[in-house]
Every structure is written in C-alpha cells, then in structure tokens.
ZAMARKE-488956 format. One line per field, with one value per residue (C-alpha): residue number from 1; residue in one letter; x, y, z. Coordinates in Angstrom, 1 decimal, m for minus. Each point is the difference from the previous one (the first is absolute). Layout:
BEGIN
n = (NUM/...);
res = (A/...);
c1 = (X/...);
c2 = (Y/...);
c3 = (Z/...);
# end
This chain:
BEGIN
n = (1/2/3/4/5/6/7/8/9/10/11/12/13/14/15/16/17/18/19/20/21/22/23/24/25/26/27/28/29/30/31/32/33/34/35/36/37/38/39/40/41/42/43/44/45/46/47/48/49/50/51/52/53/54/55/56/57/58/59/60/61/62/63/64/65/66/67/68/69/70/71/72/73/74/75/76/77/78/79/80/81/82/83/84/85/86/87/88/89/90/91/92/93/94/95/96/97/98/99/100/101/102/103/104/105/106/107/108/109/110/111/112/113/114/115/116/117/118/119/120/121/122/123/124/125/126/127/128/129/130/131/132/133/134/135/136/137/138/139/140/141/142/143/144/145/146/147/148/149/150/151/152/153/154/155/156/157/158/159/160/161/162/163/164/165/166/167/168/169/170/171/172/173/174/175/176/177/178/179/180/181/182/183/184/185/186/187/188/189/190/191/192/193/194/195/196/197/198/199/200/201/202/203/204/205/206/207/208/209/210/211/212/213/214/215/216/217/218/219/220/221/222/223/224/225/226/227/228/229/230/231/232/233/234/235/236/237/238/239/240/241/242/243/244/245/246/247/248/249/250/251/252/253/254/255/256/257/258/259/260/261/262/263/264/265/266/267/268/269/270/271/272/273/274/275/276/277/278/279/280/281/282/283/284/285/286/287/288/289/290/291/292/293/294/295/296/297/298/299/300/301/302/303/304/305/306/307/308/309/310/311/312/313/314/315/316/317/318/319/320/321/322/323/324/325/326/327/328/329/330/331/332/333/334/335/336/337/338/339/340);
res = (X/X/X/X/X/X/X/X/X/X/X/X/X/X/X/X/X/X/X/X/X/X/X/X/X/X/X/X/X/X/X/X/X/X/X/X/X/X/X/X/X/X/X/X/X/X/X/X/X/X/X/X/X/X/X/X/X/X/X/X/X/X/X/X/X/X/X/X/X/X/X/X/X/X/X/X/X/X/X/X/X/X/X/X/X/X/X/X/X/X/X/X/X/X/X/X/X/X/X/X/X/X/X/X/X/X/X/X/X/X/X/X/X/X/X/X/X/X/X/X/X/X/X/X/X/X/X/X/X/X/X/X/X/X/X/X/X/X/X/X/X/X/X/X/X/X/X/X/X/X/X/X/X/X/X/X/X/X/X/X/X/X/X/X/X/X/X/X/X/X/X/X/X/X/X/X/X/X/X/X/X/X/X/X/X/X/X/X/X/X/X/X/X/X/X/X/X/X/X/X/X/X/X/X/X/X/X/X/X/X/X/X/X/X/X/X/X/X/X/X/X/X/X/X/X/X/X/X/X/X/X/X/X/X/X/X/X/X/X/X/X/X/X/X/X/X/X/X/X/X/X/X/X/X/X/X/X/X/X/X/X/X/X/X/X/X/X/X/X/X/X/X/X/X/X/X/X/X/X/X/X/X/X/X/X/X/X/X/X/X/X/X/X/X/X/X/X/X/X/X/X/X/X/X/X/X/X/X/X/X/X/X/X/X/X/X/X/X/X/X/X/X/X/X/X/X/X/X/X/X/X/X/X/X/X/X/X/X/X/X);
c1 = (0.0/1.2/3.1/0.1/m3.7/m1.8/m2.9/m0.7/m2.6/m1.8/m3.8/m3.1/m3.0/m2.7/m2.8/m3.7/m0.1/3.3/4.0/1.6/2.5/3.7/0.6/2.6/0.6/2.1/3.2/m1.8/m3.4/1.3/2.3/m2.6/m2.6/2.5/0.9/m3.4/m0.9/m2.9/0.8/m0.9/m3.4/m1.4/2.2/m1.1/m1.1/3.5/1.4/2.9/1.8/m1.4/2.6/0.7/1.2/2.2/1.9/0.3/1.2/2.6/1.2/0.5/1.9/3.9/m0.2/m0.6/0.7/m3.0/m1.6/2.8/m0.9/m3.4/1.3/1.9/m2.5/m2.4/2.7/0.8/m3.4/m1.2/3.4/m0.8/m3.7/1.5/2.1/m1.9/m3.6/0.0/m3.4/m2.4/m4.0/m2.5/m0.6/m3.2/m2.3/0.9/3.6/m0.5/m2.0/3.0/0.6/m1.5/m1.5/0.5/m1.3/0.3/3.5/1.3/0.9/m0.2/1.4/m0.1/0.5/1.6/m0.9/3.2/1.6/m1.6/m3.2/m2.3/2.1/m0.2/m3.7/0.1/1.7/m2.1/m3.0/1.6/1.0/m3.5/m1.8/m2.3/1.9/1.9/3.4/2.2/0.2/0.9/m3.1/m1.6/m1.0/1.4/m3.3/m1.2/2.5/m0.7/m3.9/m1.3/m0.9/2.2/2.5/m1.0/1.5/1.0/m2.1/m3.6/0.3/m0.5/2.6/0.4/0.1/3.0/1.5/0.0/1.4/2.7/1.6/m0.3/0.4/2.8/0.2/1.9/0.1/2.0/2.1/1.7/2.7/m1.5/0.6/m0.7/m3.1/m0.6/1.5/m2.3/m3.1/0.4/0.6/m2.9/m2.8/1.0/2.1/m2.9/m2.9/m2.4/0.4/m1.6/m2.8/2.4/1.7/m3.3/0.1/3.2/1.8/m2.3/0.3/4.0/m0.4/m2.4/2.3/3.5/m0.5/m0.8/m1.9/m0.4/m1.8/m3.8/0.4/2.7/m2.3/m2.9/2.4/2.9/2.0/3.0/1.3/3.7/2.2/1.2/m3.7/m0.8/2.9/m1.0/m3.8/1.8/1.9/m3.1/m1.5/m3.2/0.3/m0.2/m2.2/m3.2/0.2/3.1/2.2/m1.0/1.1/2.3/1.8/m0.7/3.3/0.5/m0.2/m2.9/m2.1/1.1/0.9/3.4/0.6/m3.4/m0.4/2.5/1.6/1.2/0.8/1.4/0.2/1.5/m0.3/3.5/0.0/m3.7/0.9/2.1/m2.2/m3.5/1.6/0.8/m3.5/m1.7/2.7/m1.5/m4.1/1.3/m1.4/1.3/m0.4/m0.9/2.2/0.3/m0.9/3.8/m0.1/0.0/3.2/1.6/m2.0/2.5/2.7/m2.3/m1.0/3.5/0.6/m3.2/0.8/3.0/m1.4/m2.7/1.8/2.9/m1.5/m1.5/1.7/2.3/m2.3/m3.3/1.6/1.2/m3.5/m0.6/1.7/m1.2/m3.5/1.0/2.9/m1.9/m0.2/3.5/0.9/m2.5/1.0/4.1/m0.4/3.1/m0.7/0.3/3.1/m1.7/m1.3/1.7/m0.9/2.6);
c2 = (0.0/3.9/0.3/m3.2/1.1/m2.9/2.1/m0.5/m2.3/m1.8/0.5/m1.8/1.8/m1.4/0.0/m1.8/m3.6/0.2/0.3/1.6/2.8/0.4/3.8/1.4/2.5/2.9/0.8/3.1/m0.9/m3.0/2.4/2.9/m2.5/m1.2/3.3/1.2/m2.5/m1.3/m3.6/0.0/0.7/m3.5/m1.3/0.7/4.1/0.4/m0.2/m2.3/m0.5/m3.2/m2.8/1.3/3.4/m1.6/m2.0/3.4/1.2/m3.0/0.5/4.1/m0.6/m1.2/m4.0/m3.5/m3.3/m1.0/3.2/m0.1/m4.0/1.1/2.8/m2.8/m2.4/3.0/0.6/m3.4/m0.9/3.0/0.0/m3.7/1.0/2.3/m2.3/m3.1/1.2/3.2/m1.3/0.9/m1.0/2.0/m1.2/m1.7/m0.1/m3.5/0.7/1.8/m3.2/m1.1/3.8/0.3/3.5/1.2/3.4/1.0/m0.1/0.9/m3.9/m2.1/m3.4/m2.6/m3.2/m2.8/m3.6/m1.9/3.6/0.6/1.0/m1.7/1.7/3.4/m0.1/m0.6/3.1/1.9/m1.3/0.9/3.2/1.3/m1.0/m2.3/m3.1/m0.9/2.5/m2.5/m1.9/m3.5/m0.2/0.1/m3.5/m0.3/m0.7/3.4/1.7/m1.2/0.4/1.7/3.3/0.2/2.6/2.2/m0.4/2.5/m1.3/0.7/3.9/2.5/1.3/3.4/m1.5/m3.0/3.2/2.1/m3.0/m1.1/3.9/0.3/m3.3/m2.2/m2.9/m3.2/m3.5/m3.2/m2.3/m3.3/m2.0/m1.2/m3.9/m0.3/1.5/m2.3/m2.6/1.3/0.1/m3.7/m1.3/2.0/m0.4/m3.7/m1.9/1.4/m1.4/2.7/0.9/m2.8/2.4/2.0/m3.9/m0.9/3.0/0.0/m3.5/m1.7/2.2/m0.7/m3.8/0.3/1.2/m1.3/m3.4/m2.6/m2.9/1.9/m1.9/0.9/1.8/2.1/0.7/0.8/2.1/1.0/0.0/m1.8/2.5/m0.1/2.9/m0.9/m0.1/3.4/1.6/m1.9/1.4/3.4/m0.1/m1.6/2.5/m1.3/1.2/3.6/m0.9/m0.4/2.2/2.2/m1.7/m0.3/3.0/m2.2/m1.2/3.6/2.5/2.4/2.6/m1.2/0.6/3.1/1.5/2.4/1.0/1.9/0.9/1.8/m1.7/1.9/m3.0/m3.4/m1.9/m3.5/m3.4/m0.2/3.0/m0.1/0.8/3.4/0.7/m0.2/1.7/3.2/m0.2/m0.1/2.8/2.5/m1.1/1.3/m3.2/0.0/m3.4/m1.9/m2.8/m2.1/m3.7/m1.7/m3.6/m2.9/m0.9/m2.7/1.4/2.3/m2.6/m3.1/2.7/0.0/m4.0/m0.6/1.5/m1.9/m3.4/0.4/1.5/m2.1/m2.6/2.2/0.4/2.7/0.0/0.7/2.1/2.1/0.7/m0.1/3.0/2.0/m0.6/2.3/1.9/3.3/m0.2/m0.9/3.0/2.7/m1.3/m0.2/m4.0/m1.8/m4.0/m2.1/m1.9/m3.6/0.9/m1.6/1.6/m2.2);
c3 = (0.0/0.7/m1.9/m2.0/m1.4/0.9/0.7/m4.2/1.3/m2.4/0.5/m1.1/m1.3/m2.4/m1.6/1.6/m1.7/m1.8/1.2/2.1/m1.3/1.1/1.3/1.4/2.5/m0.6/2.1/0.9/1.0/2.2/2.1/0.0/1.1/3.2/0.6/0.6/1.9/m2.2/0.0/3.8/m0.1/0.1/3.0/3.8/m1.2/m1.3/3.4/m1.1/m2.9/m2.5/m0.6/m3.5/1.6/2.6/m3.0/m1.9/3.0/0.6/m3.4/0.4/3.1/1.2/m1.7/2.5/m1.2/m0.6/m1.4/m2.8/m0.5/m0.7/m2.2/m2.0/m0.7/m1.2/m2.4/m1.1/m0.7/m1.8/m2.5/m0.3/m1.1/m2.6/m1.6/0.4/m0.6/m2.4/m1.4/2.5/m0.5/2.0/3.4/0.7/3.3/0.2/0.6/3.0/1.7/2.5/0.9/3.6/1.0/3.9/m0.2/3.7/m0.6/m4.0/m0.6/m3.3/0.2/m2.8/1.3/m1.6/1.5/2.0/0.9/3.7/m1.9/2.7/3.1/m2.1/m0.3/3.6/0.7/m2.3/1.6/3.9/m1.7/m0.8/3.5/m1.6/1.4/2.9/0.7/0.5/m3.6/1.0/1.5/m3.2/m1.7/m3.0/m1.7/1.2/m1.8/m2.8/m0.2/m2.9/0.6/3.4/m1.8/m3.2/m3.0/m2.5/m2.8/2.2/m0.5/m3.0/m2.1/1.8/3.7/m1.7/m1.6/3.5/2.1/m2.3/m0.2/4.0/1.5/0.8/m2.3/0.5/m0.5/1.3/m2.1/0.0/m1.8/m2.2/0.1/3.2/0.3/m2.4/2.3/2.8/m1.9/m0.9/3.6/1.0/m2.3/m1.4/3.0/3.0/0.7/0.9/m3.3/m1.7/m1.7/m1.5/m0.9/m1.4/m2.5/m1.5/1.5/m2.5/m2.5/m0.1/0.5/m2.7/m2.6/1.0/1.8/m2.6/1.8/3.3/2.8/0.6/3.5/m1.3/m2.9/2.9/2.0/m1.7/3.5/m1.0/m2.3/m0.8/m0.6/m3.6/m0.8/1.6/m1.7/m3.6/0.8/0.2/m3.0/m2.5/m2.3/0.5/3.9/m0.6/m3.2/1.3/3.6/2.0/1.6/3.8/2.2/1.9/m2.7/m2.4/m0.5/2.6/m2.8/m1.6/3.3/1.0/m3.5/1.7/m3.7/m0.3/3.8/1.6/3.5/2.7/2.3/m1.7/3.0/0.1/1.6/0.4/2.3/1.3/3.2/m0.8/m2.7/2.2/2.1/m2.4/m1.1/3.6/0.9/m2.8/0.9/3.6/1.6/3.1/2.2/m3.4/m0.7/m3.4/1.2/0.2/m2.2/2.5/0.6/m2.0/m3.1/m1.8/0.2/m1.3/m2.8/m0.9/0.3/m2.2/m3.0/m0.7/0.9/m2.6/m3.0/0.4/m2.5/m2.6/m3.5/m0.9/m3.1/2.0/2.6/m3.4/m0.3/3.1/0.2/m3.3/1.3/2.8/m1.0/0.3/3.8/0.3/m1.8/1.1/3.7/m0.2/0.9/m1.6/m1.0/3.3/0.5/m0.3/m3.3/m2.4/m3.8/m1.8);
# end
C-alpha cells in the first residue's frame, strides 16, 4: 500500500443480471478518502479506525517483519497476475460465492477448503456476537451452516462495489499437494464422511476400477489415492460439473487476479499470519483456535507417504493441473515429488 501504490485497488461494479466490471481506484481518491476519514463511517460511528486503515497505516509507518512479508506477497502475486493472466474476463456474482462478508468489522474472507476454513468461520462467527466469543467452542458443523456468514455474491452491485474498495480482503492458502493430501484423508479414509463417499467414492470406482466389488460400488469408501488423483486428472471430471471445492484451485475459488488481496495469509504460517489479521480487526482476547497437537507434524508425514508411489508421468500433470496456485502463491514443487 502507501508508497508502493497498492491502493490501485481493483474494484467490482456491474450491471443488474449481467458481470461485474473491474474498476479501479485512483491514487488520489484512495488517499483523499483515508485522509478524510470517510472510510470509517460504517465501523462503531467512526470511533476507530477499520482494519483496512490500520494496514495503510502499517505500511506508511517505520517497516516490521511481518508487515513487510505481507507487503511481499501483495507484490508477488499481483506481478504474477500481470504476467500470467493478461486476459482478464468480467467477474461474475458467482465468483464472489466463498467471499465471507463481516460488516461489523470491514472483513471479506474467501475461504478455501483444508486451509483453517472451518476455525476461520468460527472466528468470524465469535467475531460478530452472534456465536459464542471463544471460537473453539463452536461445533464445526455450526460454522459451516448456510447462511451462518454472508457471502459476497448475496448483495447488489453497488453494496459488492462499496465493500471491496473499503474493506479488508484476504484469503488463506495451502501447498498445494498436500491439501490435496489432506483432503483425501479426510473426505475418502474417514468415516463420518460416508455421504460425501456415497457421492463421489462411487463415482471414481465407477470409472477407474474395472470389476469393482458391489459394496464398494454402494459406498465408494475404499477409495485409493491413485484413483483420486486419476479422477482429478480425467477430462470427463471437470466435463460434466466443477471440480469439488476441496479438491478446486485455490485461484479458481477466490479469483486474486480479478479481486484485489490485501492479506495472503498461509497455512504454513497460520499462527503468525491469524495473528496479523486479528491484530488489525483490533480483537482483543480473541484467539485463532491452535490445531490439536500432533496435527501439523502428521500433515507433514502424510503427504509423502501417499505420493510416494504415484508416477512422475501423473505427478507431471499433477502439477500442470495446479500450476497456477503454485505460482500466484510463491509454493516451490515439494521435495518428494519426483517429476522425472
């Protein structure tokens, strides 16, 4: 922001019934609006400064750490954008479905599936006092009840125009593989998740197990890895519906090369990076949920294990499939990855 002019923030404004239109705001506008005070208004009588101020003001001020990390990754995925995706297509409502709304306090978050999504909703939910204050004491299953959090896609043109200029935006990502890696475990190797087994477990055995045994026909709950990744790669997949949002590209939920991201927050660095965001709400008392212990270092084990017998040749693809959110995201190709 400030002196490196992220302020050009790109907007959305559209038409009723058709796209919404990229704008952007001026260098002029953006610093007459903070110096006026305008973007206030909505938060607490303008008796505090919104999120979005208090990252301006981070980046106007002597540099931290973490403020300059931030400061990088803006960078790096916005000159990644411009080289990468220079044909841009007019953003529709339904791109802005996984981009939560907490009005009280000048938040959009687009959450992406096996990134802390569920303990983010619960601190969106503790956050705007319709929930308990403490987040872990939140079932997951409330957090993710429809209508629990607003999304971005519910409201006209002018109100998605007004929140993207003044709130703060952000989003959480993944390496890539193994959030892969962790959506497998979860939604194939559990089972509490035998509905979700039922839906697409027999789709996959379906198609890639010649001579497959009737239960696993029935219940699809003995999915193997190699088949989850071939399901992935087939043309057909993507053919006849979108690929799953816990399997879809980080980009291609939360579309950073048409909105603009203040925040690019990462699973490798939840902790910190929660911590930045909860610092600039001004939450004080509110704590991101810590992962049960043993978790981040099985989520390190796990990957491995599983890719450690798939192809160079499919993990080549693997790859292209979802080269995009290695880029956009500075991940480099894990070290048990083998792509010759």
């Amino acid at each position: 922001m400030g002196r490196r002019c992220w302020w050009r923030r790109r907007v959305v404004a559209a038409c009723l019934g058709a796209a919404f239109l990229l704008l952007c705001c001026s260098h002029r506008a953006l610093r007459s609006a903070f110096e006026n005070g305008a973007l206030s208004s909505d938060w607490l009588t303008g008796k505090r400064r919104s999120p979005l101020q208090m990252l301006y003001d981070l980046d106007q001020g002597p540099s931290s750490p973490l403020a300059e990390l931030h400061r990088r990754r803006r960078d790096l995925l916005r000159s990644t954008c411009e080289r990468h995706m220079r044909r841009q297509r007019l953003l529709q409502p339904e791109d802005l479905r996984h981009v939560l709304v907490d009005d009280a306090h000048g938040l959009l978050y687009c959450y992406v599936p096996k990134v802390a999504c569920t303990n983010w909703k619960r601190v969106l939910l503790a956050l705007s006092g319709r929930a308990h204050r403490d987040p872990r004491a939140i079932p997951a299953h409330e957090a993710h009840l429809p209508g629990g959090l607003p999304s971005l896609a519910d409201f006209s043109p002018a109100e998605v125009n007004r929140r993207l200029r003044t709130y703060l935006t952000f989003l959480f990502v993944r390496e890539p593989f193994e959030r892969l890696a962790s959506a497998y475990r979860n939604k194939f190797t559990r089972p509490y998740h035998a509905a979700f087994q039922r839906r697409f477990g027999t789709q996959i055995v379906r198609r890639l197990r010649p001579g497959a045994r009737p239960d696993a026909l029935l219940r699809g709950h003995d999915v193997r890895f190699a088949e989850f990744l071939a399901y992935l790669l087939d043309p057909r997949t993507r053919r006849g519906e979108p690929f799953n949002e816990h399997w879809e590209r980080a980009h291609a939920l939360c579309h950073p090369c048409l909105l603009r991201y203040d925040v690019v927050g990462k699973f490798e660095t939840l902790a910190e990076d929660a911590a930045f965001i909860l610092g600039l709400v001004g939450a004080p008392g509110l704590h991101f949920p810590a992962p049960p212990k043993g978790v981040r270092s099985a989520s390190a084990r796990d990957p491995a294990l599983l890719f450690q017998d798939i192809s160079p040749f499919y993990l080549r693809r693997l790859f292209d499939l979802y080269k995009m959110d290695f880029l956009l995201f500075n991940y480099s190709i894990p070290s048990y990855v083998r792509l010759h």
